[in-house]
FIROPA-361056 format. One record per residue: z, y, x of N, C-alpha, C in turn; residue in three letters. Coordinates in steps of 0.2 Angstrom, whole numbers. Each point is the difference from the previous one (the first is absolute). Layout:
! FIROPA-361056
[node [Z; Y; X]; [Z; Y; X]; [Z; Y; X]; 'Ala']
...
***
This chain:
! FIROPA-361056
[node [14; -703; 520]; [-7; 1; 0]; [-4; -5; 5]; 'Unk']
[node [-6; -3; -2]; [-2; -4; 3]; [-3; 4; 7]; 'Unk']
[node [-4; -3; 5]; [-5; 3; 6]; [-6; 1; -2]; 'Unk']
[node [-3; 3; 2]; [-5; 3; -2]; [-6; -3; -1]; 'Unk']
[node [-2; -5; 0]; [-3; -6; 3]; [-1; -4; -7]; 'Unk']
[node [6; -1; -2]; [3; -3; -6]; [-1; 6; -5]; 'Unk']
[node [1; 4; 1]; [1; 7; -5]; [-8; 1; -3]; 'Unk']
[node [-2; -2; 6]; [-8; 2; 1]; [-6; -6; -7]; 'Unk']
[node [4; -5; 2]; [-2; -6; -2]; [1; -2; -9]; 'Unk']
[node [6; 4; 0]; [3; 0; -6]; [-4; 5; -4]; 'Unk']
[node [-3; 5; 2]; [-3; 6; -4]; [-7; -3; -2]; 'Unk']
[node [-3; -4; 5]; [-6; -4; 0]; [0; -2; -5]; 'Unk']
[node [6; -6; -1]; [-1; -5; -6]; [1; 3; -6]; 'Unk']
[node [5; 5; 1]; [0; 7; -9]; [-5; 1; -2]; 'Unk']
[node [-6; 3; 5]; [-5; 3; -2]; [-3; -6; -4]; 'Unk']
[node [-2; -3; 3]; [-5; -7; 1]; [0; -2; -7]; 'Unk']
[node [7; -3; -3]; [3; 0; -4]; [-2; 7; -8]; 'Unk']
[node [3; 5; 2]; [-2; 5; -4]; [-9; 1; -1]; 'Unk']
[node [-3; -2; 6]; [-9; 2; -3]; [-2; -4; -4]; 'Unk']
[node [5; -6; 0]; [-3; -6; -6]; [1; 2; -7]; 'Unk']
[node [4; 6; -3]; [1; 3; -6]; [-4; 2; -3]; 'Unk']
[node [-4; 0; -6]; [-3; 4; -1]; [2; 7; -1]; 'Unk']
[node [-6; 6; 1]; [1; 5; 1]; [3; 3; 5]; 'Unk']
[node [1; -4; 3]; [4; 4; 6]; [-6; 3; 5]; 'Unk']
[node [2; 8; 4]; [-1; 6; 3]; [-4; -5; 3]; 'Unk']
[node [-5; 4; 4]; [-3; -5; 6]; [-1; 5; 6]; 'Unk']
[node [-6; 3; -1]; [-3; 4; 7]; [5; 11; -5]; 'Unk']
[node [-2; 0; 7]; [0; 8; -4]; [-2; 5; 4]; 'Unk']
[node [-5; 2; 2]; [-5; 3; 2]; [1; 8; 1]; 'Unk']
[node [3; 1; -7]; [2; 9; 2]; [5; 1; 3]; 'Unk']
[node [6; -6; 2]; [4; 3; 3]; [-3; -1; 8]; 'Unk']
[node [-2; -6; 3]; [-5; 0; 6]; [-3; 8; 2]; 'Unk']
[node [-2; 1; -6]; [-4; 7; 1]; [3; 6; 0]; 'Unk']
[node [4; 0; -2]; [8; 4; 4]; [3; 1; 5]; 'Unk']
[node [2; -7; -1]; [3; 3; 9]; [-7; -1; 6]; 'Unk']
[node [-4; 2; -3]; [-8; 1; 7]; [-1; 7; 0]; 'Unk']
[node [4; 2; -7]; [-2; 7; 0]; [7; 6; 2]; 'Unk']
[node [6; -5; -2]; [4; 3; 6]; [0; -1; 8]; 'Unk']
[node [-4; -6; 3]; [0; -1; 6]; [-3; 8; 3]; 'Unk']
[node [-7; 0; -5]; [-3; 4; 0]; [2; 8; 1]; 'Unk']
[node [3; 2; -4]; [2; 6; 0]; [5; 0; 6]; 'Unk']
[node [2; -4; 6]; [4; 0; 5]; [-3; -1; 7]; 'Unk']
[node [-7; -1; -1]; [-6; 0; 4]; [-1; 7; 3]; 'Unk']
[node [-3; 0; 9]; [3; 6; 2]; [-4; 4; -5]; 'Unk']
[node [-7; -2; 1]; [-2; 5; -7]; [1; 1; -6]; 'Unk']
[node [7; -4; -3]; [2; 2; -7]; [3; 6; 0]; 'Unk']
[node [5; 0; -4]; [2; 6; -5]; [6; 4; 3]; 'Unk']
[node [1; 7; 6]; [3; 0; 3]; [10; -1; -3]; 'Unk']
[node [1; 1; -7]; [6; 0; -4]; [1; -7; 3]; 'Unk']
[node [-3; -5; -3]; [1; -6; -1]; [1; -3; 6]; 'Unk']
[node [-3; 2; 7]; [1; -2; 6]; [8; 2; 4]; 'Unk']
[node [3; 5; -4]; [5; 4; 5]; [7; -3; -5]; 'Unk']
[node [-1; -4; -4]; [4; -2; -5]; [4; -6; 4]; 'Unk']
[node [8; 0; 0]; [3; -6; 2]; [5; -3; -6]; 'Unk']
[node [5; -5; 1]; [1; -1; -3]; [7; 6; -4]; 'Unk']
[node [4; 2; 4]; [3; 5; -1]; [-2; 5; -3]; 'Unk']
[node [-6; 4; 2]; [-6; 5; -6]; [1; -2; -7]; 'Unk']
[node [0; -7; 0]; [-3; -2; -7]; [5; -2; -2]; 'Unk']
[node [7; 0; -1]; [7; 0; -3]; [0; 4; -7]; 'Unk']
[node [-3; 6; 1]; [1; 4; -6]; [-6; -2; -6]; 'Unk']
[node [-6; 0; 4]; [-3; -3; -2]; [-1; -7; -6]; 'Unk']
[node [3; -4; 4]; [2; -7; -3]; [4; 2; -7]; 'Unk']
[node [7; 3; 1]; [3; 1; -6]; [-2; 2; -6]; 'Unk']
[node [-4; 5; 2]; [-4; 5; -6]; [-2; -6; -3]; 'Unk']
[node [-7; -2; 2]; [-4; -4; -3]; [2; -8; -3]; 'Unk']
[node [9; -1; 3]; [1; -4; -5]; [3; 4; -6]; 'Unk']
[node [3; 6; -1]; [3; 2; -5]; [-6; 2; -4]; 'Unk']
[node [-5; 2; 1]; [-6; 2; -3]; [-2; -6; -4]; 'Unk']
[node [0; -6; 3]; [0; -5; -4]; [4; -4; -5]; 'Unk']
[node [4; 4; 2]; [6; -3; -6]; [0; 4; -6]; 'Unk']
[node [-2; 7; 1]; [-1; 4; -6]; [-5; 1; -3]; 'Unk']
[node [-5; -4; 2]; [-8; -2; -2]; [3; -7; -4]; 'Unk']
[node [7; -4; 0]; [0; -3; -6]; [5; 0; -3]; 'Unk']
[node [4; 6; 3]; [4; 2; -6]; [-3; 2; -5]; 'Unk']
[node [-4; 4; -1]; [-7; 4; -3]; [-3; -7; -3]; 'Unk']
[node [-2; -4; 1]; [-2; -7; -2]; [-8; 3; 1]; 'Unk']
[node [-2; 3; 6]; [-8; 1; -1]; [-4; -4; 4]; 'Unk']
[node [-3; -4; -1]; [-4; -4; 5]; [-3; 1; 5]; 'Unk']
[node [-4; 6; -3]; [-4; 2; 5]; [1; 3; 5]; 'Unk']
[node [7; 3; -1]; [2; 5; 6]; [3; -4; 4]; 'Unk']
[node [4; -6; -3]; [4; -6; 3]; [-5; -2; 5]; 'Unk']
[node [-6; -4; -1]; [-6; -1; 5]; [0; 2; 6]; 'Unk']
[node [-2; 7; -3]; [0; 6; 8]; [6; 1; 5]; 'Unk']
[node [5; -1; -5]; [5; 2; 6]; [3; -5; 1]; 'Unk']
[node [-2; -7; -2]; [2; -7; 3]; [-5; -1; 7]; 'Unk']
[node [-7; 3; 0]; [-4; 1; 5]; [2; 4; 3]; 'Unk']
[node [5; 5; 1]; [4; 5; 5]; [4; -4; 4]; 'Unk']
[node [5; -3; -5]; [4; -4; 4]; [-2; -7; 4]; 'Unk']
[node [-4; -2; -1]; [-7; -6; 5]; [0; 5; 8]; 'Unk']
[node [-4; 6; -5]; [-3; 2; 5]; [6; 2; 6]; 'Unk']
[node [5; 2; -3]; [6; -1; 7]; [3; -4; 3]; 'Unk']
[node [-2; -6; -3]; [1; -7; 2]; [-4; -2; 5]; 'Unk']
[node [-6; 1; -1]; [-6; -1; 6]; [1; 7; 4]; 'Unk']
[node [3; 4; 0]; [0; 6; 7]; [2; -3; 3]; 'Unk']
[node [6; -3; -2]; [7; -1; 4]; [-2; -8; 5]; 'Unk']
[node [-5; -5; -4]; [-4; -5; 2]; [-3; 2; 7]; 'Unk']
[node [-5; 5; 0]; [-6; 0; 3]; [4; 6; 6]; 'Unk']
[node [5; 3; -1]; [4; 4; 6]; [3; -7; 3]; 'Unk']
[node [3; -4; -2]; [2; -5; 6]; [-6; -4; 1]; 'Unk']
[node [-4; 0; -3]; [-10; -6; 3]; [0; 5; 5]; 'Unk']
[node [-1; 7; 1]; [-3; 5; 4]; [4; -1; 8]; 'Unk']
[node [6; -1; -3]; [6; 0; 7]; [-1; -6; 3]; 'Unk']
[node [1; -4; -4]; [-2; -8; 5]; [-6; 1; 3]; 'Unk']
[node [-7; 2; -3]; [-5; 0; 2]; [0; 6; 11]; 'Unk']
[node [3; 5; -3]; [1; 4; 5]; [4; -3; 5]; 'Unk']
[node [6; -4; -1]; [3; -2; 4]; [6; 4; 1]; 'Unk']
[node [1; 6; -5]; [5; 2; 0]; [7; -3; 1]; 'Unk']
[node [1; -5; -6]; [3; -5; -3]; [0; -6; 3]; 'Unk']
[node [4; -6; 3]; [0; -6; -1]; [1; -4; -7]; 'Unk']
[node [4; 1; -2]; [0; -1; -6]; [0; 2; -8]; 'Unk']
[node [-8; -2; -3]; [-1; 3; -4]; [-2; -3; -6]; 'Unk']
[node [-1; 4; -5]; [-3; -6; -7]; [-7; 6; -5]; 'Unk']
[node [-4; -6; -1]; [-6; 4; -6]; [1; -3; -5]; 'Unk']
[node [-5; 3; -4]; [2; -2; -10]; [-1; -7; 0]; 'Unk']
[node [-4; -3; -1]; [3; -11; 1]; [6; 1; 4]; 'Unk']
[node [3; 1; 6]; [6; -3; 0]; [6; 2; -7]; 'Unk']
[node [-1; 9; -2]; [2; 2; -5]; [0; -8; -6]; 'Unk']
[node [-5; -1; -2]; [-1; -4; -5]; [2; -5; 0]; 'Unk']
[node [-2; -3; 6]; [3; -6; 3]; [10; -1; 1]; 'Unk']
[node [0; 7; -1]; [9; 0; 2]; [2; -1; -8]; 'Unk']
[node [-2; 4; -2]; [3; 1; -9]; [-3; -7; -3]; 'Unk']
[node [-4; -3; 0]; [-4; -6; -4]; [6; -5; 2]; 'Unk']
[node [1; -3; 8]; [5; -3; 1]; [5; 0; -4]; 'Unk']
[node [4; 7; 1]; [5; 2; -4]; [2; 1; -5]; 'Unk']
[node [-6; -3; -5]; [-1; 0; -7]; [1; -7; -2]; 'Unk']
[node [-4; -5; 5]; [2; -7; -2]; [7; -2; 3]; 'Unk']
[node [3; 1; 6]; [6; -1; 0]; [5; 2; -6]; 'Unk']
[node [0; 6; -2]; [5; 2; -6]; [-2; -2; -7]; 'Unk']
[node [-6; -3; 0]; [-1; -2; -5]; [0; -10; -1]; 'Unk']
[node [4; -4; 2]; [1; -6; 1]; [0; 1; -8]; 'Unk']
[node [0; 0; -6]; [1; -3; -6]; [-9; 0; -2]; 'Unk']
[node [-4; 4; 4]; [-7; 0; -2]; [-3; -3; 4]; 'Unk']
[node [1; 0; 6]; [-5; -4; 7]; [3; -6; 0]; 'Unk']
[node [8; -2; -2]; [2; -7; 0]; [-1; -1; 9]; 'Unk']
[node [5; 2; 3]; [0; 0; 7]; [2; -6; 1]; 'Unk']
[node [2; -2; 8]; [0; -7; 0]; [7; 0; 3]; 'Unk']
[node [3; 7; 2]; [6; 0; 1]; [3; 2; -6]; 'Unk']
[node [2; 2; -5]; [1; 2; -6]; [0; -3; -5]; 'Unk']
[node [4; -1; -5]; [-3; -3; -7]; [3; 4; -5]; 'Unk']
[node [1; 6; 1]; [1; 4; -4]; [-2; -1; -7]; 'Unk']
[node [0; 3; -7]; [-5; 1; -5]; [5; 4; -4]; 'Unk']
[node [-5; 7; -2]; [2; 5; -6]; [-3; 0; -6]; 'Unk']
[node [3; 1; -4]; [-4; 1; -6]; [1; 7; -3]; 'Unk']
[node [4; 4; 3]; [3; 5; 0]; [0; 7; 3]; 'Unk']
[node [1; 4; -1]; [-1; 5; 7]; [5; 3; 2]; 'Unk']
[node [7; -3; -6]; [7; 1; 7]; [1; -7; 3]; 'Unk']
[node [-3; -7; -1]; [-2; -5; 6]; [-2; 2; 5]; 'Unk']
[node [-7; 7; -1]; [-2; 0; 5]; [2; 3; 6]; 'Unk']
[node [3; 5; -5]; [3; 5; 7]; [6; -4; 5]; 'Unk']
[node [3; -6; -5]; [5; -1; 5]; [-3; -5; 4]; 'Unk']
[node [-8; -2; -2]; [-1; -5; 8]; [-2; 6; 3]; 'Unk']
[node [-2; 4; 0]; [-4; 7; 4]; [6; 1; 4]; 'Unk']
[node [5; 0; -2]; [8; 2; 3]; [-1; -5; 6]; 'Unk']
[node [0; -6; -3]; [3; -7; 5]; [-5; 1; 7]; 'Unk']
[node [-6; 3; -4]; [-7; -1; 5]; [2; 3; 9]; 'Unk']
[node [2; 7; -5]; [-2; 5; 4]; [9; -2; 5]; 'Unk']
[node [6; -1; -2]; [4; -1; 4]; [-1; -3; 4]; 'Unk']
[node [-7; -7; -2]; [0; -5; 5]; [-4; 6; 6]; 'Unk']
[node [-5; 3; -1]; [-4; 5; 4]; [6; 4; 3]; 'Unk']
[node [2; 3; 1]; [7; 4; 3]; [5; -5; 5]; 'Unk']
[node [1; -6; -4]; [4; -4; 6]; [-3; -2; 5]; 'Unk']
[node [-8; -2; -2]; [-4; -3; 5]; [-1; 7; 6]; 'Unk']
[node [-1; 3; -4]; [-2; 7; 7]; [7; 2; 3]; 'Unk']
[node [4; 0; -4]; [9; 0; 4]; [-1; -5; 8]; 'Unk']
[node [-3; -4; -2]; [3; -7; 4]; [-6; 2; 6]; 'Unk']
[node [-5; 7; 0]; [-4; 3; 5]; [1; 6; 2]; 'Unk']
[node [6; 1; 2]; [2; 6; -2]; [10; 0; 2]; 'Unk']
[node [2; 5; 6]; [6; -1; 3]; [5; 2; -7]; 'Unk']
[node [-1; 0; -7]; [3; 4; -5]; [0; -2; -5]; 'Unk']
[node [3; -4; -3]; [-4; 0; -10]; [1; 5; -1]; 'Unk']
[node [-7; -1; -6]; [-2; 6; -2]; [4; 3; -7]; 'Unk']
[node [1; 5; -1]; [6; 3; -2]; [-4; -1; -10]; 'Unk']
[node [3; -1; -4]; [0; 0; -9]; [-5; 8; -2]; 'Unk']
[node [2; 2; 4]; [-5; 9; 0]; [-6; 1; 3]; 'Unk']
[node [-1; -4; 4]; [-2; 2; 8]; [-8; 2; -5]; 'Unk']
[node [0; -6; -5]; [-9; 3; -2]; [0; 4; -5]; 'Unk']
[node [4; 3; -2]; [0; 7; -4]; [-2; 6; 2]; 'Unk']
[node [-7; 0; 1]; [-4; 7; 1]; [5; 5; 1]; 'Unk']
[node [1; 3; 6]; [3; 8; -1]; [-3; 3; -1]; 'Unk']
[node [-7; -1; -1]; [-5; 7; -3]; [0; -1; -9]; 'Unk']
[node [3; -3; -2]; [-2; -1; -6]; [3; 6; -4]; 'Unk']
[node [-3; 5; -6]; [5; 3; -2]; [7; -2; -2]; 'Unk']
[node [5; 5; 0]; [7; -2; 0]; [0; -3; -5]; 'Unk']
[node [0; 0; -7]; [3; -3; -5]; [-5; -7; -1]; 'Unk']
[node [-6; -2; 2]; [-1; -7; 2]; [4; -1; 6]; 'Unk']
[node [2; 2; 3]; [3; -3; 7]; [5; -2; -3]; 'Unk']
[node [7; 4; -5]; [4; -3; -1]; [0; -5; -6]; 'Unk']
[node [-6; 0; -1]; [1; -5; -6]; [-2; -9; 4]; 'Unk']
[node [-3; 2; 4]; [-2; -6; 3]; [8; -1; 4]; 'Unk']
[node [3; 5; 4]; [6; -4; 4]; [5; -1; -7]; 'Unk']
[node [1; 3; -6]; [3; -4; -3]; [-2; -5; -1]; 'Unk']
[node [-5; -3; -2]; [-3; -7; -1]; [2; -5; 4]; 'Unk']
[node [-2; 2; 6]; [3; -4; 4]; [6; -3; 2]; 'Unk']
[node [5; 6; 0]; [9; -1; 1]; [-1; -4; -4]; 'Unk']
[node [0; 2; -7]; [4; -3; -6]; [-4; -9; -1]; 'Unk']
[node [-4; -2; 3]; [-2; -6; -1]; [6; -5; 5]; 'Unk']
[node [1; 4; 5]; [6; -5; 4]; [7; 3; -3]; 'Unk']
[node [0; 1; -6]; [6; 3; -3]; [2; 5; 1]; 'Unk']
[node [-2; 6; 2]; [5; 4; 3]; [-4; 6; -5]; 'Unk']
[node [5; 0; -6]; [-3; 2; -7]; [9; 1; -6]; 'Unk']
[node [-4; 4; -3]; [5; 3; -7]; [0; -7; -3]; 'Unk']
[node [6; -2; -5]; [1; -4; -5]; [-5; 2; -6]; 'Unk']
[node [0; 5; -1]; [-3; 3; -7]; [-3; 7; 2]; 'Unk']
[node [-3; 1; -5]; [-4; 9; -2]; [6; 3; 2]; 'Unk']
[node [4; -2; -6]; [5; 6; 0]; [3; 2; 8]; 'Unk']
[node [2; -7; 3]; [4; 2; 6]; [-4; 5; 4]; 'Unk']
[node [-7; -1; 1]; [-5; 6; 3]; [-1; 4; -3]; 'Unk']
[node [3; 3; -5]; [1; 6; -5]; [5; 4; 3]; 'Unk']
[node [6; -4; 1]; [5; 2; 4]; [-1; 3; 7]; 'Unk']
[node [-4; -6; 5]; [0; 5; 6]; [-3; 5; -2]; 'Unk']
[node [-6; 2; -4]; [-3; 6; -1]; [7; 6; 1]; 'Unk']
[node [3; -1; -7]; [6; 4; 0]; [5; 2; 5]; 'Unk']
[node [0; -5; 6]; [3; 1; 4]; [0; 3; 6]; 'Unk']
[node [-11; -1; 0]; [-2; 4; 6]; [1; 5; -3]; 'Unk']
[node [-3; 4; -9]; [3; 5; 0]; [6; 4; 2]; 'Unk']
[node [3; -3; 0]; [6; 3; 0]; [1; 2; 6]; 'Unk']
[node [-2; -4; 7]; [0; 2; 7]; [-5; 5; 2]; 'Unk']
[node [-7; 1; -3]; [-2; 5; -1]; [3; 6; 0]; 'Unk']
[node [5; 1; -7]; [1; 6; -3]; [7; 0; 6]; 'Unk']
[node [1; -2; 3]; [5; 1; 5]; [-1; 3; 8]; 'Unk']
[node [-8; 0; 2]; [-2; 3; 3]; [-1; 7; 0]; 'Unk']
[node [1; 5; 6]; [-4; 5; -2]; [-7; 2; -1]; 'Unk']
[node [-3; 2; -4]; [-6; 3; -2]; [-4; 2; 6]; 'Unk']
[node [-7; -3; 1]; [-4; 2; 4]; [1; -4; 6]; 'Unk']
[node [3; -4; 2]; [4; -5; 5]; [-5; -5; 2]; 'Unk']
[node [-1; -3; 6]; [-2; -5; 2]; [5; -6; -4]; 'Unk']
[node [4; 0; -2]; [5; -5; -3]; [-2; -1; -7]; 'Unk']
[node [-2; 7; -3]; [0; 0; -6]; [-6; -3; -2]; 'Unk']
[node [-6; 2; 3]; [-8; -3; 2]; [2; -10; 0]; 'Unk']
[node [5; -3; 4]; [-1; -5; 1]; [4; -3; -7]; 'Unk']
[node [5; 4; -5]; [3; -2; -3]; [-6; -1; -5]; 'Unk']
[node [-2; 5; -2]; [-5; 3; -6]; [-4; -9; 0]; 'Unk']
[node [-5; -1; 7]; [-3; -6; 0]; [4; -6; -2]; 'Unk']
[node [5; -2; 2]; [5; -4; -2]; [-1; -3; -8]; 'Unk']
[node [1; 7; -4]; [-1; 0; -6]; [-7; -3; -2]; 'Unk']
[node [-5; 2; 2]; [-7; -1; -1]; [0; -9; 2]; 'Unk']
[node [3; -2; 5]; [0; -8; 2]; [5; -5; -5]; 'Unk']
[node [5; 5; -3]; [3; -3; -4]; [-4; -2; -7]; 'Unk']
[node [-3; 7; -2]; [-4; -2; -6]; [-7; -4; -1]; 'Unk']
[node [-2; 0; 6]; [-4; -7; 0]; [1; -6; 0]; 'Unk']
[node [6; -2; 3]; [4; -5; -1]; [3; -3; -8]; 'Unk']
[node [0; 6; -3]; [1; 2; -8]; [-4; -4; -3]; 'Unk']
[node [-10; 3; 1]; [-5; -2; -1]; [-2; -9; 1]; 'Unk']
[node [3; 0; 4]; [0; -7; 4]; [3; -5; -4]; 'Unk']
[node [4; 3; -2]; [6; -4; -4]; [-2; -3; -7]; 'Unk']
[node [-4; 5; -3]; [-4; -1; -6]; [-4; -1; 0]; 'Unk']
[node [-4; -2; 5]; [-8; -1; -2]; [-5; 3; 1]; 'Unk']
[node [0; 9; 3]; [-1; 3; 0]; [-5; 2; 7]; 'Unk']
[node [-7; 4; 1]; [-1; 0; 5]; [0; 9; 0]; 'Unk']
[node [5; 1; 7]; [1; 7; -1]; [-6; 3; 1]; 'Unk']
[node [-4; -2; 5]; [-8; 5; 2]; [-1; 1; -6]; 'Unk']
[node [-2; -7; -6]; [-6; 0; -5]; [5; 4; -5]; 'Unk']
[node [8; 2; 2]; [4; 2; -8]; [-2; 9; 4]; 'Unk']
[node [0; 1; 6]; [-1; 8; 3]; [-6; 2; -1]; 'Unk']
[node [-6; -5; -1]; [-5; 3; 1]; [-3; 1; -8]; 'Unk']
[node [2; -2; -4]; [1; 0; -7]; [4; 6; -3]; 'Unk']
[node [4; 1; 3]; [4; 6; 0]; [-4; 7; 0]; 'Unk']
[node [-2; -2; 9]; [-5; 7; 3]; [-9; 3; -8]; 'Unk']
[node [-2; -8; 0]; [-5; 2; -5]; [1; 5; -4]; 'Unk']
[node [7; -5; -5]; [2; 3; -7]; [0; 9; 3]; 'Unk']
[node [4; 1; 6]; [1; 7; 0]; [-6; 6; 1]; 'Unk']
[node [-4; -4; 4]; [-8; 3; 1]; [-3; -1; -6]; 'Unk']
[node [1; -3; -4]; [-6; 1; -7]; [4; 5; -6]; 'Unk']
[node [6; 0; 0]; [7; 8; -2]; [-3; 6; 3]; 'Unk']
[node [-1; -1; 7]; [1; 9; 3]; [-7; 0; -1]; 'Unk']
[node [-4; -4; 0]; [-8; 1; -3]; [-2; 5; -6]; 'Unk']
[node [4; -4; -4]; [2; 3; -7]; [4; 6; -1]; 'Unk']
[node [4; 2; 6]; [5; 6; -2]; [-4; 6; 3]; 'Unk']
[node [-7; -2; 6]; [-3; 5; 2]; [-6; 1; -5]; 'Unk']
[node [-3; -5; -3]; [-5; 4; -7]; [4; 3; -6]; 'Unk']
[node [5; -1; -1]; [6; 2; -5]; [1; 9; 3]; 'Unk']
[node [2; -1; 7]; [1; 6; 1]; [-8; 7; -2]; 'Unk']
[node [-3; -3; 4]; [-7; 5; -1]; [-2; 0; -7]; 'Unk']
[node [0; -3; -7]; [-1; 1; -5]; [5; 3; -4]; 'Unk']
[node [8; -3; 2]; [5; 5; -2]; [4; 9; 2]; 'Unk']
[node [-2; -2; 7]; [1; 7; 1]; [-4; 1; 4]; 'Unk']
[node [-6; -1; 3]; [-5; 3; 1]; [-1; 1; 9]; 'Unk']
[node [8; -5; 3]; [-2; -1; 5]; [2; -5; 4]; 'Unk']
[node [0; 2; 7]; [1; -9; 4]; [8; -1; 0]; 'Unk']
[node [2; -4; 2]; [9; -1; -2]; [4; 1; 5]; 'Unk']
[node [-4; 2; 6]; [5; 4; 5]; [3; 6; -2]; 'Unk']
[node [-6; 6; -5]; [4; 5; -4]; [3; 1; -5]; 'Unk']
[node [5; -9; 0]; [4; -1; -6]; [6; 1; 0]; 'Unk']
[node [5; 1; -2]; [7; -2; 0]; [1; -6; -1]; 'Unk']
[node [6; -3; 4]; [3; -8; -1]; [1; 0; -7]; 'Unk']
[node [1; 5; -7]; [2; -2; -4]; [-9; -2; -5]; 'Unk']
[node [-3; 4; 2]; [-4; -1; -3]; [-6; -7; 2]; 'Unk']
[node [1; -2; 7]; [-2; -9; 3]; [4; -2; -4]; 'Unk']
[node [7; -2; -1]; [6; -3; -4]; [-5; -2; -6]; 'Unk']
[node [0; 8; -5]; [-5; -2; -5]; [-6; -3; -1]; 'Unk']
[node [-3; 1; 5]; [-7; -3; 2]; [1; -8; -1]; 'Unk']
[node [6; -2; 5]; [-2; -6; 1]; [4; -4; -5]; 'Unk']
[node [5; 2; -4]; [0; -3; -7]; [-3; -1; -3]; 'Unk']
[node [-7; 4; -1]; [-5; 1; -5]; [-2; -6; 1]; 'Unk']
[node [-3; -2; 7]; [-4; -4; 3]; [3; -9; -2]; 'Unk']
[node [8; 1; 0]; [2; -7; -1]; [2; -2; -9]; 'Unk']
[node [-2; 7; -4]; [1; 1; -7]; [-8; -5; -1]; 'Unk']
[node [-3; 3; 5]; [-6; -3; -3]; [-2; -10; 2]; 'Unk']
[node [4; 1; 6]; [-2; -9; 1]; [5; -3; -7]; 'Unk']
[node [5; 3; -1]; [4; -4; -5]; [-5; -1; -6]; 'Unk']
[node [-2; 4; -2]; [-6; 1; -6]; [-5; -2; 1]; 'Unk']
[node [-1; -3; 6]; [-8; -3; -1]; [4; -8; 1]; 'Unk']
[node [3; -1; 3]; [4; -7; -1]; [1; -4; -5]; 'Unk']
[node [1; 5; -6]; [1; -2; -7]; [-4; -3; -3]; 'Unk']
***
């Protein structure tokens, strides 16, 4: 990575460059007017919620309203997509304007506001993006988006060696794999990564087999075990790895899953109230059984 100075110089000449486009973005006034109105709400006289808010607080926060946003387009609804893309802004500018507040108090030596935000990500778009900006240290070019990723790969090892070389330790192949992420993106990200320095199945099938094999060490645990818990997982990392092997993205094949089954029991609980006249906790197992066959007699038939 260049110094900053240079980095600085380099963003300069993209812009510059990109405003001679036509059409291209220019001023944007509503955003300016947002973060004035979150400065705002953190004014001693603002909003007591918003003043007692850290970035910790806002953990739970943040997650929701990104998953709110994703189901605003799995739904494919625009206008919900809107609102809750405005959610997730809006916890991008708390988390800005809680570190403006600290630098400001002097709590912090060092700290960053939304321009440096922008200024960090903008940088980091033209570096990893050398087949677009046509950087002066690169002469990459893609046509492709599996070209892409593999300069995106080159990019970013080059960023990890350089911070290595600042730093008593190289930085470890995982090290930037969120452990907050949920489990099943987390694994699928460190299989991605293993298996690019080789350290991967020949084929589907062979990671069909470890499946087979965790089972197997599984069913060789006792039941209810902290062993058998670690085993159980195993199997879970192996079948993503399965996924992986095919093409497959486990989130988008689980979350697909999860739908299909909420728009079933959807159906097996109006089924229930019109067929036997009540809610399906007062059902027998055999009588959900027939419910929910009902319900997949009917997707086949509409299929047709």
């Amino acid at each position: 990575m260049a110094d900053e100075s240079s980095t600085s110089q380099r963003a300069a000449q993209v812009d510059e460059q990109t405003k001679q486009r036509s059409g291209c973005p220019t001023t944007h006034p509503e955003f300016d007017r947002l973060v004035r109105t979150i400065w705002r709400l953190r004014q001693p006289d603002g909003c007591p919620w918003d003043k007692e808010q850290t970035h910790r607080s806002l953990v739970k926060n943040m997650i929701e309203e990104a998953y709110e946003a994703v189901d605003a387009i799995e739904a494919n609804d625009k206008a919900h997509l809107r609102e809750e893309l405005g959610d997730v802004l809006e916890q991008v500018l708390l988390h800005a304007q809680i570190e403006a507040d600290a630098t400001l108090s002097g709590v912090e030596r060092k700290s960053f506001d939304i321009d440096d935000i922008c200024r960090e990500l903008n940088d980091k778009l033209i570096r990893r993006h050398p087949h677009v900006f046509h950087s002066n240290t690169a002469s990459s070019s893609a046509s492709t988006s599996d070209q892409v990723l593999e300069i995106w790969d080159e990019v970013k090892a080059e960023e990890r060696k350089e911070k290595g070389m600042n730093s008593d330790a190289e930085p470890g192949l995982l090290d930037s794999v969120p452990t907050s992420l949920p489990a099943l993106m987390q694994c699928q990200k460190i299989s991605d990564r293993v298996a690019k320095v080789g350290f991967d199945w020949n084929s589907p099938e062979a990671a069909w087999d470890k499946v087979a094999e965790e089972r197997a060490e599984y069913e060789a645990e006792e039941p209810g075990t902290p062993e058998a818990t670690m085993e159980f997982g195993d199997i879970f990392f192996a079948l993503v790895n399965v996924a992986r092997k095919q093409g497959i993205d486990a989130e988008t094949a689980l979350a697909k899953s999860n739908r299909k089954f909420r728009h079933r029991w959807s159906r097996v609980e109006s089924m229930a109230l019109s067929i036997y006249k009540t809610d399906v906790s007062h059902l027998t197992t055999q009588q959900l059984n027939y419910l929910w066959e009902r319900v997949k007699g009917e997707e086949t038939t509409s299929a047709r």
